[in-house]
C-alpha positions as CSV (number, residue, x, y, z in Angstrom):
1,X,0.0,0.0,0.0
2,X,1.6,3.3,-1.2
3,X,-0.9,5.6,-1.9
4,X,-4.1,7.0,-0.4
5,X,-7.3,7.1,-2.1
6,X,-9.6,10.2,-1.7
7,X,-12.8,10.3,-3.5
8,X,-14.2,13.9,-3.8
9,X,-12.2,17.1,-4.4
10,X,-14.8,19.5,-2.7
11,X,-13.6,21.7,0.0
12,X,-12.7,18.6,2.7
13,X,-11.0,16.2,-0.1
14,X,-8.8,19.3,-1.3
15,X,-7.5,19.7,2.3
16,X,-7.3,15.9,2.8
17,X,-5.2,15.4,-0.2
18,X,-3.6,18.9,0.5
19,X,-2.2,17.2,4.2
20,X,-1.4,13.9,2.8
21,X,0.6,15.3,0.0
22,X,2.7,17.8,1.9
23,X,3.8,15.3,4.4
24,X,5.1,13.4,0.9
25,X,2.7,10.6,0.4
26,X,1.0,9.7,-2.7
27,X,-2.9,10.4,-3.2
28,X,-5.2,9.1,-5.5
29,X,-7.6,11.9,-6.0
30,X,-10.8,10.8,-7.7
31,X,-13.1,13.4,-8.6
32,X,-16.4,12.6,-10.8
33,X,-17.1,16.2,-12.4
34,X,-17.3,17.0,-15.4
35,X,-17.8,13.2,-16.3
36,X,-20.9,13.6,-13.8
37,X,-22.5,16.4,-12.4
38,X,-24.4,17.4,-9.5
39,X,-27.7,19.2,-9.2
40,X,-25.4,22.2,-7.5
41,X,-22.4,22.3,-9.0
42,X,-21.4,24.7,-12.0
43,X,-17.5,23.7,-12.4
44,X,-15.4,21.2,-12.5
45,X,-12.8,23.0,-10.3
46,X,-12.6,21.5,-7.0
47,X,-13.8,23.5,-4.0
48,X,-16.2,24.8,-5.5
49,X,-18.4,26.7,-3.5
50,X,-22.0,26.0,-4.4
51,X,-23.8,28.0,-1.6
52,X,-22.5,31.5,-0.5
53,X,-19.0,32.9,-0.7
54,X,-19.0,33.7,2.8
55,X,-16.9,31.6,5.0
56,X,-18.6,33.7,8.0
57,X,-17.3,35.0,10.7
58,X,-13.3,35.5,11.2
59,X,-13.2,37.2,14.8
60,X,-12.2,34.9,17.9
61,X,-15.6,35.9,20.1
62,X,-17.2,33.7,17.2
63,X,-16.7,29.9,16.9
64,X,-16.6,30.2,13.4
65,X,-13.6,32.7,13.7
66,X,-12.3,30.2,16.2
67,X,-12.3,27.5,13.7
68,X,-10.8,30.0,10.9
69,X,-7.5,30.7,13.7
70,X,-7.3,26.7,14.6
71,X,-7.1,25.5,11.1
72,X,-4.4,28.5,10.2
73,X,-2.1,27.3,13.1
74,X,-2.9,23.8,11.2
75,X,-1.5,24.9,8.0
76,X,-4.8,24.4,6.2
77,X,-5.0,25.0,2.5
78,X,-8.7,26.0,2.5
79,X,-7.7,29.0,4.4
80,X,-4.7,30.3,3.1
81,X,-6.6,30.2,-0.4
82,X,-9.4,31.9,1.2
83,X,-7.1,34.8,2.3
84,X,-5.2,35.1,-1.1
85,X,-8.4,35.5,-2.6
86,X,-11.0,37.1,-0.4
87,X,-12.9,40.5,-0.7
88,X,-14.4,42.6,1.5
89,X,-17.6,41.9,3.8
90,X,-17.4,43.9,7.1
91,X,-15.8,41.3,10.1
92,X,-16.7,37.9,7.9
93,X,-13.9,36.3,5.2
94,X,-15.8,36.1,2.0
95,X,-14.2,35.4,-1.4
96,X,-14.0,35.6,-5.1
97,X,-15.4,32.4,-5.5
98,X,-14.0,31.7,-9.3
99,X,-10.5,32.9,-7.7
100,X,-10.7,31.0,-5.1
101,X,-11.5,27.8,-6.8
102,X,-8.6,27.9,-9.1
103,X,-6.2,28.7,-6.9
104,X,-6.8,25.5,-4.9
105,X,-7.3,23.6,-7.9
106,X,-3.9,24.8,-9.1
107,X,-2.5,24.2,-6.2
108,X,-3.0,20.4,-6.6
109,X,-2.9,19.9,-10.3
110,X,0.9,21.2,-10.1
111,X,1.9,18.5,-6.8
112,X,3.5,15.7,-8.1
113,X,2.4,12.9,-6.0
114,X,-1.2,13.8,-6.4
115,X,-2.9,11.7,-9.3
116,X,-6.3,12.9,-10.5
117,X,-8.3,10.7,-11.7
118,X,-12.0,12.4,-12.8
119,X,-14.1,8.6,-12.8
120,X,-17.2,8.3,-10.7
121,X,-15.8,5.6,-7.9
122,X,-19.2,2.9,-7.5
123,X,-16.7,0.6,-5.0
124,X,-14.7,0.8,-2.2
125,X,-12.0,-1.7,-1.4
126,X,-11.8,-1.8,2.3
127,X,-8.4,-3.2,2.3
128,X,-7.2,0.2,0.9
129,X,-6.9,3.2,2.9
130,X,-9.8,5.7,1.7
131,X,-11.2,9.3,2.5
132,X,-14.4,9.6,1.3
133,X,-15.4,13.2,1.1
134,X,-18.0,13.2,-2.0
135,X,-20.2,15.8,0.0
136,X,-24.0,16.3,0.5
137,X,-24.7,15.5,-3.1
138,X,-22.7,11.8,-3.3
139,X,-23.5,10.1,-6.2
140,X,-26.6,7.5,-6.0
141,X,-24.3,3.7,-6.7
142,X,-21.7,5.5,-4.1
143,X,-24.5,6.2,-2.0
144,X,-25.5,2.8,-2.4
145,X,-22.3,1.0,-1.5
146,X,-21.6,3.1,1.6
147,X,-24.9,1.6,3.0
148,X,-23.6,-2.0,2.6
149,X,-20.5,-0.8,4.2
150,X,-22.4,0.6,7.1
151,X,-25.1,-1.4,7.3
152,X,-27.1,1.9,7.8
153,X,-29.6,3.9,5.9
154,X,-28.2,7.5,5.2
155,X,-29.8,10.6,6.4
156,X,-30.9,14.2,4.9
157,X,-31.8,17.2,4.5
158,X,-32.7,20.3,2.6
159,X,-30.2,22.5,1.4
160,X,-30.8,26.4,-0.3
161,X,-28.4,28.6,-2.4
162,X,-29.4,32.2,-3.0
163,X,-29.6,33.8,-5.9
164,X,-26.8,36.1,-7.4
165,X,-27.5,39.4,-9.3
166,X,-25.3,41.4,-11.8
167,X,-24.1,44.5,-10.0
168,X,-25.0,46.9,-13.1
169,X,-28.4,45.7,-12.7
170,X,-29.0,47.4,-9.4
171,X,-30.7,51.2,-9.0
172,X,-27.4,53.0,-7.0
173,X,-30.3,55.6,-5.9
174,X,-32.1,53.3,-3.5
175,X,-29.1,51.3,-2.2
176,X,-26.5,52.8,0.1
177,X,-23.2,50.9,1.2
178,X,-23.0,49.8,5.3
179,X,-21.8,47.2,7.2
180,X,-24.1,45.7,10.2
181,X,-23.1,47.2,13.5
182,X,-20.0,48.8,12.2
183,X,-17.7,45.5,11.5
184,X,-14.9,46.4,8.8
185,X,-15.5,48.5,6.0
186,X,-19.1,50.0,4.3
187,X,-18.8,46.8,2.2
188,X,-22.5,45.4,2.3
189,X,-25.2,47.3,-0.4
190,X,-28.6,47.7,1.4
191,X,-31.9,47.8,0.2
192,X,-34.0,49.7,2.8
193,X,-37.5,48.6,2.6
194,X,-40.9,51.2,4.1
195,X,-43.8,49.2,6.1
196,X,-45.9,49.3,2.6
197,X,-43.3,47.9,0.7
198,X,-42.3,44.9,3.1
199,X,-46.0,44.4,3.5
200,X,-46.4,44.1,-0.4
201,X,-43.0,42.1,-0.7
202,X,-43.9,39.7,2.0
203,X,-47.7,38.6,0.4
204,X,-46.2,38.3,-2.5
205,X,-43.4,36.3,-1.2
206,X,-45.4,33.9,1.3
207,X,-47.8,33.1,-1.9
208,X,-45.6,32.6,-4.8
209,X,-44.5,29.0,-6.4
210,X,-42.0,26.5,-5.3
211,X,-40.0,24.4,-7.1
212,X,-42.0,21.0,-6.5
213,X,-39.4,17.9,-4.4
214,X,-41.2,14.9,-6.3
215,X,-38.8,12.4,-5.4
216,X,-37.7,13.2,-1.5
217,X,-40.4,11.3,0.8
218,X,-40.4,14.0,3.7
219,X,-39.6,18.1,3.8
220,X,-36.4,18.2,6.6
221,X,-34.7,21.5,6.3
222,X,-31.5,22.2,8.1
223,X,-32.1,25.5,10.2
224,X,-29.0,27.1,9.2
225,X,-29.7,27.8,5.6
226,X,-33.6,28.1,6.0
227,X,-35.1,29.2,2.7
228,X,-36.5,32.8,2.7
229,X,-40.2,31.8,2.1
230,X,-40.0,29.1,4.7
231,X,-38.9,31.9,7.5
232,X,-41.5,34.4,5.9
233,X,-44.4,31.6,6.4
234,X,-43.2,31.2,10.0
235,X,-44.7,34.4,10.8
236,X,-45.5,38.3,9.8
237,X,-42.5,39.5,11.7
238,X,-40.2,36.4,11.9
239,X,-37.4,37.8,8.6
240,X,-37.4,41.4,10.6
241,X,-35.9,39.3,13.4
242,X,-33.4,37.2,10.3
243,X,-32.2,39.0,7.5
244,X,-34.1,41.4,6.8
245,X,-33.7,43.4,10.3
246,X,-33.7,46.7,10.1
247,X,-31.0,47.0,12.9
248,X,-27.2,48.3,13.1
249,X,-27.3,50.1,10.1
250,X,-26.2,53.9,9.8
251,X,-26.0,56.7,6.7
252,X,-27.9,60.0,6.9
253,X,-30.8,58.0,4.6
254,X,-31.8,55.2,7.1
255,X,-31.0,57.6,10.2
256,X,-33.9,60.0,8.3
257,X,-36.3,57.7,7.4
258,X,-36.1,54.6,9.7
259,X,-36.7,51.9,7.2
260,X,-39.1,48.7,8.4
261,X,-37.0,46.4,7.1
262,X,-33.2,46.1,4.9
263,X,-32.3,43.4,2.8
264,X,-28.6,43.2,2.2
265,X,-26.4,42.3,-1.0
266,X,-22.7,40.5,-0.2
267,X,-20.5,40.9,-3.5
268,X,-19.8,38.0,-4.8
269,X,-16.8,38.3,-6.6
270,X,-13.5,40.7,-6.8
271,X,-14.7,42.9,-9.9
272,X,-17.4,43.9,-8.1
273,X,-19.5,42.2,-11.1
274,X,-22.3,40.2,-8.8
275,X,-24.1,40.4,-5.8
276,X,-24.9,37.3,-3.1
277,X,-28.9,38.2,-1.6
278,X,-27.3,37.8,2.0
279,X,-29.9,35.0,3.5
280,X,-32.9,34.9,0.5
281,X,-31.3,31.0,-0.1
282,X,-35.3,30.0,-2.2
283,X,-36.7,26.9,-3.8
284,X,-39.3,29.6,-5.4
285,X,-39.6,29.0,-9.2
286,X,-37.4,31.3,-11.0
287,X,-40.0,33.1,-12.6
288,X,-41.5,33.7,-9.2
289,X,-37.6,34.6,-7.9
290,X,-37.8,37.5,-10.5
291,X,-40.9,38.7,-10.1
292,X,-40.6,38.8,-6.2
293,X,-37.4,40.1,-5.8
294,X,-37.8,42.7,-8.2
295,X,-40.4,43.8,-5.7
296,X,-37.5,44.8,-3.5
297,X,-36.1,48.6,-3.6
298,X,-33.5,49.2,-5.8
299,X,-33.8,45.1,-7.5
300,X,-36.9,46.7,-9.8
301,X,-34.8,45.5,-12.9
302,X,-32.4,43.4,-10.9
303,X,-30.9,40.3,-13.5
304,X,-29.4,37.1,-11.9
305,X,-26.4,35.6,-13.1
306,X,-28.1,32.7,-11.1
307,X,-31.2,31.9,-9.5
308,X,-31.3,30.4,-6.1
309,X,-31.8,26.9,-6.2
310,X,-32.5,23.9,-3.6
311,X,-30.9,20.0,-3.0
312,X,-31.0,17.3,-1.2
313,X,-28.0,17.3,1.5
314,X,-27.5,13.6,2.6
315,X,-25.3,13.0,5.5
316,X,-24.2,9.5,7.5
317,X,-25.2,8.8,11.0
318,X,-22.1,9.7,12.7
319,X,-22.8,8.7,16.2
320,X,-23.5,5.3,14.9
321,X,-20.9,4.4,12.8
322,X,-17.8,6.9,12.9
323,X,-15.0,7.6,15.3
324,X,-13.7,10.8,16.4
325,X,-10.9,10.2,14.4
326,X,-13.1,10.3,11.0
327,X,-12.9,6.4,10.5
328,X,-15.5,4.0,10.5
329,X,-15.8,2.1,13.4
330,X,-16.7,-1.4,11.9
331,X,-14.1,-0.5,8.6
332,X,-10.8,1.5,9.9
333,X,-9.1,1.7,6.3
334,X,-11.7,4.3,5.3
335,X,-12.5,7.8,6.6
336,X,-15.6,9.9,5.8
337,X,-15.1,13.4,6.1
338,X,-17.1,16.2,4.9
339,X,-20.1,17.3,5.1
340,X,-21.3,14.2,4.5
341,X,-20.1,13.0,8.2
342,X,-22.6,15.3,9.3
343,X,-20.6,18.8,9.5
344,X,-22.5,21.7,8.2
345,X,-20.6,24.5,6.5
346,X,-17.5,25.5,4.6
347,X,-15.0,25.5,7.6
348,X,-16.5,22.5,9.4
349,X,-16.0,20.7,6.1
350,X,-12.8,21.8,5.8
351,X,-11.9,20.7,9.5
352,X,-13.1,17.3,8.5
353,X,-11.4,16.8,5.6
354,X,-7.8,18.2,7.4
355,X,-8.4,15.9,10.4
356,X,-9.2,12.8,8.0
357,X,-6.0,13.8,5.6
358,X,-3.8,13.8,8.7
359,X,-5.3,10.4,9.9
360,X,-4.5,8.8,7.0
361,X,-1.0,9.8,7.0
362,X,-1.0,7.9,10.4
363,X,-2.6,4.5,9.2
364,X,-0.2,4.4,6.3
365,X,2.6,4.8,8.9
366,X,1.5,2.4,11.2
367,X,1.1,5.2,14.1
368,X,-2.4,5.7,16.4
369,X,-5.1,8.6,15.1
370,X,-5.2,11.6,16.8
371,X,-8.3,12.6,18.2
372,X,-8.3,16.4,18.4
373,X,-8.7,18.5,21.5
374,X,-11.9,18.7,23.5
375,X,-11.0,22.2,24.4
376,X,-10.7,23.5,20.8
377,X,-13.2,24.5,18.4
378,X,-12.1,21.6,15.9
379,X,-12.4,18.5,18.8
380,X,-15.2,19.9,20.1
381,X,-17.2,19.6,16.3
382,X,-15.7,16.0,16.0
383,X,-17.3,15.4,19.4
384,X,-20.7,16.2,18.5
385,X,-20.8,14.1,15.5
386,X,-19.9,11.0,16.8
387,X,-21.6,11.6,20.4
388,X,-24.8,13.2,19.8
389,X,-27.9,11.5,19.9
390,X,-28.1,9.1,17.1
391,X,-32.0,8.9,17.2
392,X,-32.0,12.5,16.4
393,X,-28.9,13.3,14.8
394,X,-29.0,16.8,12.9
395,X,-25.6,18.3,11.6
396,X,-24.0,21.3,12.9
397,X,-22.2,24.2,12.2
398,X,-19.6,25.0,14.9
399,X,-21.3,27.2,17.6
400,X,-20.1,27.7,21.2
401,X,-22.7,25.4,22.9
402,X,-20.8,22.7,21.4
403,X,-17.1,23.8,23.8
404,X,-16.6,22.8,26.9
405,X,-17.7,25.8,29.3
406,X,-15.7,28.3,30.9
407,X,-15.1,27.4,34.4
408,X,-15.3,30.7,36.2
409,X,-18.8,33.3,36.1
410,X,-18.6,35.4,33.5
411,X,-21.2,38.2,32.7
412,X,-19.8,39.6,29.5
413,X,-20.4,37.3,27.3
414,X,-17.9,38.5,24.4
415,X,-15.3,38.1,27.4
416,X,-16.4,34.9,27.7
417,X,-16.5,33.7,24.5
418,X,-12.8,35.2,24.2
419,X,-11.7,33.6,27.4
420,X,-13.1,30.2,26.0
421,X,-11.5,31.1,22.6
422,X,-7.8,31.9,24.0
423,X,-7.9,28.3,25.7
424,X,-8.9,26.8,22.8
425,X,-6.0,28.1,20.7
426,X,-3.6,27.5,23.5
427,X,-5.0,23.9,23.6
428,X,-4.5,23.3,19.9
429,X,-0.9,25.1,19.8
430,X,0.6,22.2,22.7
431,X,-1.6,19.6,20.9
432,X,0.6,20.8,17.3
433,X,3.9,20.9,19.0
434,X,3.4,17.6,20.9
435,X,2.1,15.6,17.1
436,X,4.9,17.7,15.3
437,X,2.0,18.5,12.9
């Protein structure tokens, strides 16, 4: 055995083979696009980013930010891409999501002891060591032979994108540039909205199309990326308290004329070409996208360079069947990673996929997993997913509640949050220097 196989070059195979292939082992990379498709993906670069291009938020009194600092002392490829190629959006890391794609893609195409191979893989030979990291959207014979393996149906549910719109497309006379609260730079546009117009926008909205789910059995819709018309049926008021709140925003317009509600645009790219509707991820129809959206002020003539679209996310049972280590706990030669070990989210993804490339390394060498620490952002995700409760497992996007808590009362909760945050990375910098990682 003297190579590793990987099977999906998303955002957790790229930083699995990335780990393997820096510490000087081989990888078999197999990647299925553009032989096969998905129902979200546009490219065949890997790492695409099929949702947002927001890797949220990149302070340390955030968990996500957290993450972003743990997998930098980690050497992560994910991130350093992320920061050679992001633009601004206020305190979050967002990039240029074509940029940022072909850098990483570069980036392995020009290692040596990576070998790409673009074939849909339908088997897994367990006698091999294998990363499996084909995402929410694995392929239905793969799907297939991973329940054998298991012995375990698969779980799922519901994902959203939201739709992107040209920039030249928007009215500059009803927008005005902010960021939320004051975090970075003016670098979000907003779209302040009067009483009549958010009443006229949200009928319109709560009674248009969606796209019909003919072959899903069940609606299950992962909280996190909650489409717009399913928060607007939810009640009346229930977007003023999401994304559309009309809170933390200053210019001498919105100071005047105290809008109702805001919806905010996220540029999408570095030319300043296309804008991300920041939380409007929709399964409406795309006729009904345009014609509701349009409703909003300053999108009366708005184009999309895409409409938002809707997927079926399909994730393993982690508790069940996989070890904190990322292998399975019946079938130790293969590691899933990804969101489809039941991780939500870019960075989560990308923790997985580090944590399952470094794993490897060890197996091949005949050394012991690590587990990661409890005390850190990163062990404390791997924790949840193998030791929730596996009659109700959901995935998760990193969040505090999932860290041990900080021993000592604390009323300020940023100081907590810090305090909690300055262990963690203080935990992962002894855990790097004992590993030699």
């Amino acid at each position: 055995m003297d190579s590793i196989n990987i099977i999906g070059a998303g955002l957790a195979g790229s930083e699995a083979a990335w780990q393997i292939a820096k510490r000087g082992f081989k990888v078999r990379l197999y990647e299925m696009r553009p032989n096969v498709m998905t129902p979200a993906h546009h490219t065949s670069k890997f790492a695409e980013l099929v949702c947002s291009n927001s890797l949220k938020a990149d302070t340390l009194d955030s968990a996500s930010g957290l993450l972003k600092h743990e997998l930098r002392l980690l050497d992560s490829l994910i991130i350093s891409n992320a920061e050679k190629t992001k633009i601004p959006a206020g305190g979050a890391l967002a990039v240029d999501r074509e940029a940022f794609s072909e850098s990483i893609t570069e980036k392995l195409l020009g290692l040596t002891n990576i070998e790409i191979i673009r074939n849909e893989v339908v088997n897994i030979d367990d006698r091999e060591i294998t990363i499996v990291a084909t995402g929410p959207l694995t392929s239905k014979k793969l799907s297939e032979q991973l329940q054998l393996i298991t012995d375990q149906k698969f779980l799922y549910f519901y994902d959203a994108a939201a739709p992107l719109i040209e920039a030249d497309s928007i009215d500059d006379s009803k927008v005005f540039w902010a960021s939320r609260y004051g975090k970075g730079t003016a670098d979000y546009l907003n779209c302040a909205m009067s009483k009549e117009e958010y009443d006229r926008f949200y009928s319109a909205l709560i009674n248009a199309e969606t796209q019909p789910l003919k072959e899903f059995e069940k609606q299950k819709t992962f909280e996190g990326c909650m489409p717009i018309e399913v928060i607007a049926k939810r009640g009346y008021k229930t977007m003023l308290f999401g994304p559309l709140r009309p809170v933390g925003l200053h210019s001498e317009a919105i100071d005047a004329n105290k809008p109702y509600a805001i919806v905010q645009l996220r540029r999408d790219n570095a030319a300043k070409t296309l804008f991300n509707m920041v939380g409007f991820q929709t399964n409406l129809k795309w006729k009904e996208q345009k014609n509701v959206f349009r409703l909003i002020p300053g999108l009366e003539k708005a184009e999309f360079a895409r409409f938002g679209v809707m997927h079926r996310n399909t994730f393993i049972n982690s508790p069940k069947i996989l070890l904190p280590t990322k292998q399975l706990k019946l079938r130790r030669n293969i590691l899933i990673a990804g969101q489809l070990s039941g991780v939500e989210g870019y960075m989560e993804s990308t923790a997985s996929g580090l944590l399952a490339g470094i794993n490897a390394v060890r197996i091949i060498s005949g050394e012991e997993p690590l587990i990661m620490p409890r005390n850190t952002a990163f062990g404390s995700l791997m924790h949840y997913i193998t030791n929730a409760d596996p009659d109700d497992f959901q995935p998760a996007n990193i969040n505090f509640g999932l860290l041990p808590e900080w021993p000592k009362e604390l009323k300020d909760k940023r100081e907590k949050k810090l305090c909690i945050a300055n262990r963690a990375i203080e935990s992962m910098i002894e855990f790097i220097n004992k590993h030699k990682l």
